[in-house]
C-alpha positions, 0 to 999 in steps of 0.5 A: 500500500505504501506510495514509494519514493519517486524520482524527482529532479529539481531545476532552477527557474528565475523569479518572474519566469517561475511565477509565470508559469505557476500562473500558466500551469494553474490555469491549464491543470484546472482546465484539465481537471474541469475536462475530466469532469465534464467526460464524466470523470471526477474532478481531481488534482494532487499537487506536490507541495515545493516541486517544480516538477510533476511527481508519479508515486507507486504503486498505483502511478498516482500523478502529483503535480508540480507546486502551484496555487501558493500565496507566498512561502519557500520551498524545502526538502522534506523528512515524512514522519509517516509510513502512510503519507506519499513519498515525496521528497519537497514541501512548501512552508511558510514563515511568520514574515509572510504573513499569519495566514498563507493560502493555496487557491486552486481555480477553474474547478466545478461546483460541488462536493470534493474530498480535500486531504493534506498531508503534513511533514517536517523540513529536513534541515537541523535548523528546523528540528522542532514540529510546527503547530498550526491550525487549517481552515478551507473555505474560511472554516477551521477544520483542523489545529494540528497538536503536540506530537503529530509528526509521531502519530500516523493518523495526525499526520493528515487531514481529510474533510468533506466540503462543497465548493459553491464558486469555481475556486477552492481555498485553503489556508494555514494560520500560524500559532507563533509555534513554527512555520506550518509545512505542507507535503501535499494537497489532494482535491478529489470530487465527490458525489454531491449527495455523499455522506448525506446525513439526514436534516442537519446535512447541506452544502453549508456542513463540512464533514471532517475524518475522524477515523476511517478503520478497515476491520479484519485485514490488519493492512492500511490502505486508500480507496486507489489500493482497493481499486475503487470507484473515483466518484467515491474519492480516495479514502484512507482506511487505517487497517485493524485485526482486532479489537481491545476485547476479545475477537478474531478476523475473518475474510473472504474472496467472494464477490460483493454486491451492493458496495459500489453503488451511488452516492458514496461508492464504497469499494467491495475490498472493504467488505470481504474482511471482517472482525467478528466475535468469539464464543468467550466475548461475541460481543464487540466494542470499540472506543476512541477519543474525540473532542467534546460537545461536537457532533459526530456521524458514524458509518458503520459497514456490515457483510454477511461473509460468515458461511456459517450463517445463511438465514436470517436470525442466526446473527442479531445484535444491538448497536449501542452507542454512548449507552444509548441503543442506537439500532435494535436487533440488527439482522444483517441477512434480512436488512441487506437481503441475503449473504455477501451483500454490503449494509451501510448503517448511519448515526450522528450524535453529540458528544458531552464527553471525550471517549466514543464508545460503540457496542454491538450487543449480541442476542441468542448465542450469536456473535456480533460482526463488523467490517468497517468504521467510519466516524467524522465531526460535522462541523457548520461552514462558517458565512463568508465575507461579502466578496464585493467588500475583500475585493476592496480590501486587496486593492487597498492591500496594494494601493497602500504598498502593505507589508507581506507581514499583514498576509492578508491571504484568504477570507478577512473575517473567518475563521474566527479563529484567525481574522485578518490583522487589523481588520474589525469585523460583524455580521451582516443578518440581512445579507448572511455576510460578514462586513468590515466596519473597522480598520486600524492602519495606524502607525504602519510604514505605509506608503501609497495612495487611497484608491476610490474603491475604498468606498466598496467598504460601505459598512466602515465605520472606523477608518484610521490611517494615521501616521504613516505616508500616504499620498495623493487627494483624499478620494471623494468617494469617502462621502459615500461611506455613509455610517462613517463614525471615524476618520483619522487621515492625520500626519500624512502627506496628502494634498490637494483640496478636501472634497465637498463629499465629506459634509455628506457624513452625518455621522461622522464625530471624528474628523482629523485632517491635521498634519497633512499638505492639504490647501483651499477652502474647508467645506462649509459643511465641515466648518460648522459640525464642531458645533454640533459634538464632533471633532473635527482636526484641519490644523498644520496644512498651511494651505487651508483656509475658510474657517475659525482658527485658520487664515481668511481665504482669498476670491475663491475659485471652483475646480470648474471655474479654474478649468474654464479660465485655463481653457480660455486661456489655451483659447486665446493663446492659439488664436493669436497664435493663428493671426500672427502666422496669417500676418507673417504669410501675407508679408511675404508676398511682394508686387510683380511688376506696376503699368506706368501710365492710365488712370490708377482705379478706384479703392485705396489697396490691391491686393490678389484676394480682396475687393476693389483691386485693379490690375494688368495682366502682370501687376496690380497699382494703388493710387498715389501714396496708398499701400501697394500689396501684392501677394508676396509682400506689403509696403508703402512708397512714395511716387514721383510726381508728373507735370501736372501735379499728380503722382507719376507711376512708373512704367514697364515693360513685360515680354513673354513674362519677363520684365524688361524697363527703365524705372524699376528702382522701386523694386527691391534688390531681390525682386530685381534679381528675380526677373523671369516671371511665369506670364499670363495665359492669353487668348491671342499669342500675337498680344504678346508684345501689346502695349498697355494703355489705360482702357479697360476690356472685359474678358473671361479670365484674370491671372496675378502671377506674383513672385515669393521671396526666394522661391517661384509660385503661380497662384490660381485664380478664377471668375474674377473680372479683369481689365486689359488696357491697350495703348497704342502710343509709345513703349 
């Protein structure tokens, strides 16, 4: 029956490599483990505790796979102290630096009723000499607190419990006792039937049964459910093998198939019942007692088979079962309860204990002998309520927005086991909901360094919050008004800035208010200004920014958030639009006049310029009445003109062949503009106007074309539908 040692090599993963793939393999053997059910194979996983490899035991090749699933802890060989525990050579264990309680969690697995067994072991290292005490909790309910001198006691070494899983994942967690670091050899998880073990109206999915003692009667061998090769749905029993009782008795067996044992809900192996111990003519009575904890309930499961040839009829083997004195079951008659020989009985009891010792008798009548094969017996313990899931999913990003030790562990469910709430975390029971809530946390003076989340007001039951004395950062987070029963609020000797939220007068209950000792500025809300008036204690001093209420200064014009969201805005406004006008201004300066028509009458407006109204052009320029401003696409300025015989100003004059610029007077154009002579041309209708000459009448015709010249650069701009004027003279060049 023993699972021998295996072969196991150990490699060396980094860190971040090693937690990636303990997140990848959690994921895909749950994965696994779920594909197995759905086929219509139970649910099962076996982890070897701190290997980093997968493990097959003999020998029946159990599969253990490697270590995943933990909350923190270090890995370490490991020295069995049980012949019944699976060879293995590691286990995981967690030091009081990681925090009072560490947990495995193993996801992705089905709804309903699993068998979870853990098997402890010793650290081999010297250093490690002495035997941890713990206690064990799944699902938030204490199952287990190991005790003095386990590592010697082969039915110590381990818990088994019954319990249902009503999410897709499954917790375990070790709570210290200051008396060592818990160490963890294996955790099984096998899935049941869902009606198993049902034991009558005290039994629901809120009960855990948890194995008291499992006895296989007759062989004298230890064996699990797998040596017996038993039905999975049945799980993976351990059955601790005895030949005798402490009276007197004998063992018989036999190799006669067994009906009726694997049957549904609890699939009991036939194994199980071709050995039984049976009473003999001195004693034909049997009794059994064992130790248990007092005012507890206990089921017991008692497992009868008729594999005595000598009896074949009903009435030769009566007896009554008698437990604690009390007659539990009178005159029991195997062959007539079961329906004939070698058929299996199971018979069920729960009772409470007002004492420690256990007794079962089985009184016999009429000369016969009393039988039994096996033995089960299990503490019925009532699941504890759990913590609204809403309000630990606020407290773990709390646990990382504050930057919390790993001392604080903060690994399972706040609240339960009572046994072992979460440090610094106050909790109550909420009737209404069937939840526990958190109405008090105390994280005052703790190192911490971080912000406060808005998620915070997920704790809608708080009514104590203290984080004072440590250095937290950032704004207060206005969803703290939300909390309406807030009693306490001590935020005091931090390092928080900013303004304090108007939300904060929404609290009506709030009593004590400290805000001192922070970086905290602007206008305290009226709200707040005036609730030291009615009984409360409200603390704002040592922000030198603060101002708005007796004790502190007088506060200047006040502006809201949204206001000076606005004058920023408008600002940003102003700044882009000049930004645009003096980029529009700088690209109409760097346009400059082409070329000017010397003689005709200049027409009407005071500028030109090529887009805007009132201009008058040639084909090749544009002209402004004397002493005006001249623009041309391309550049901007004023000039004096000469003036003629008659008084009036004189323009000059030139000249324009095949779009080049050919004059005299051409001292009002710029170096650059000099040195840029050949200019694109008009299109015109008729090639042979090309060397026509400007004269001061005007013709209407279809198109009208500015060729103006960029500093530094050629460029023709486009232009259409405006009328233009062609003057023709017919005098001199």
């Amino acid at each position: 029956m023993q699972r021998k040692k295996q072969e196991l090599q150990t490699s060396i993963m980094p860190p971040r490599s090693l937690v990636y793939r303990c997140f990848l393999l959690s994921t895909i053997l749950s994965a696994i483990g779920t594909a197995a059910a759905q086929n219509g194979e139970p649910y099962s996983m076996r982890i070897s505790c701190g290997s980093q490899q997968d493990v097959t035991t003999s020998p029946t090749s159990t599969l253990w796979h490697r270590d995943f699933g933990y909350t923190g802890g270090k890995s370490a060989n490991a020295k069995i102290p049980s012949y019944i525990e699976p060879h293995l050579t590691t286990l995981r264990y967690f030091p009081l630096s990681d925090g009072p309680e560490n947990c495995y969690t193993i996801g992705n697995i089905t709804r309903g009723h699993y068998q979870v067994r853990l098997f402890f072991a010793l650290i081999n290292d010297s250093n490690y000499d002495s035997e941890p005490i713990f206690d064990v909790s799944i699902e938030g309910t204490q199952i287990y607190s190991l005790q003095s001198g386990w590592s010697t006691t082969d039915e110590q070494s381990f818990v088994d419990a019954l319990v249902f899983a009503n999410n897709t994942s499954l917790t375990t967690c070790f709570h210290s006792t200051g008396h060592g670091d818990p160490s963890i050899l294996t955790i099984e998880i096998l899935q049941v039937d869902d009606d198993a073990y049902g034991i009558g109206p005290i039994w629901s999915k809120g009960t855990v049964l948890r194995t008291a003692r499992r006895l296989t009667c007759g062989t004298g061998k230890s064996a699990y459910d797998e040596d017996y090769g038993g039905n999975h749905w049945g799980g993976d029993r351990f059955w601790f093998g005895v030949s005798s009782f402490a009276d007197s008795s004998q063992s018989i067996s036999t190799e006669h198939n067994i009906t009726r044992a694997s049957v549904s809900p609890n699939y009991y192996s036939e194994m199980l019942y071709q050995s039984a111990i049976v009473g003999d003519d001195l004693q034909p009575d049997l009794s059994f007692q064992m130790d248990l904890d007092p005012n507890n309930n206990y089921s017991l499961w008692l497992h009868f088979c008729e594999i005595d040839p000598g009896i074949t009829k009903e009435q030769q083997r009566v007896f009554d079962i008698v437990i604690n004195g009390d007659v539990a079951f009178e005159s029991v008659d195997i062959i007539s309860m079961a329906g004939g020989s070698h058929v299996a009985l199971v018979l069920n009891k729960t009772v409470q204990m007002s004492g420690r010792t256990l007794t079962v008798e089985l009184r016999c009548a009429d000369g016969s002998h009393a039988i039994i094969s096996a033995i089960e017996v299990l503490e019925v313990i009532l699941a504890e309520f759990k913590t609204s899931a809403e309000e630990v999913s606020a407290l773990q990003i709390l646990k990382s927005s504050l930057g919390l030790p790993s001392r604080f562990g903060w690994h399972g469910d706040p609240c339960v086991p009572q046994e072992h709430p979460w440090s610094v975390v106050e909790c109550q029971f909420d009737s209404a909901s069937n939840n526990w809530v958190i109405y008090g946390l105390g994280l005052d003076n703790q190192g911490l360094k971080g912000s406060l989340p808005d998620d915070i007001a997920t704790l809608q039951h708080l009514q104590n919050l203290n984080l004072s004395e440590n250095s937290l950062f950032g704004s207060i987070p206005s969803s703290l008004g939300n909390i309406t029963g807030l009693q306490i609020l001590d935020l005091s000797y931090n390092q928080l800035n900013g303004s304090i939220p108007e939300s904060l007068g929404q609290l009506t209950l709030l009593q004590i208010l400290n805000l001192n000792g922070n970086l905290l500025s602007g206008r305290v809300p009226a709200s707040l200004g005036g609730a030291p008036l009615h009984r409360a204690s409200f603390n704002f001093t040592g922000n030198a920014g603060l101002c708005g209420i007796p004790g502190l200064p007088a506060c200047g014009p006040h502006l809201s958030p949204g206001a000076k969201l606005g004058i920023a805005f408008g600002a940003l406004f102003a700044f882009l639009l000049a930004l645009v006008i003096v980029l529009v201004c700088a690209r109409k300066k760097s346009l400059v006049v082409v070329a000017f028509h010397d003689g005709g009458k200049p027409a009407s407006g005071d500028y030109m310029t090529g887009f805007g109204e009132d201009k008058a052009s040639t084909n090749h320029g544009v002209y402004s009445p004397t002493n005006k401003l001249i623009r041309g696409k391309g550049g901007r300025g004023k000039r004096k003109l000469p003036s003629r015989g008659d008084g009036k100003k004189k323009l000059p004059s030139a000249t324009v062949v095949g779009g080049e610029r050919k004059g005299k007077n051409l001292s009002f154009l710029s170096a650059e503009q000099r040195r840029r002579r050949s200019l694109p041309s008009c299109f015109r209708e008729k090639t042979s106007k090309e060397k026509a000459v400007v004269r001061g009448e005007h013709e209407r015709e279809g198109c009208r074309r500015v060729v103006v010249a960029r500093m530094g650069e050629k460029m023709r701009l486009s232009s259409g539908g405006r009328r233009a004027s062609r003057i023709k003279r017919k005098g001199e060049r």
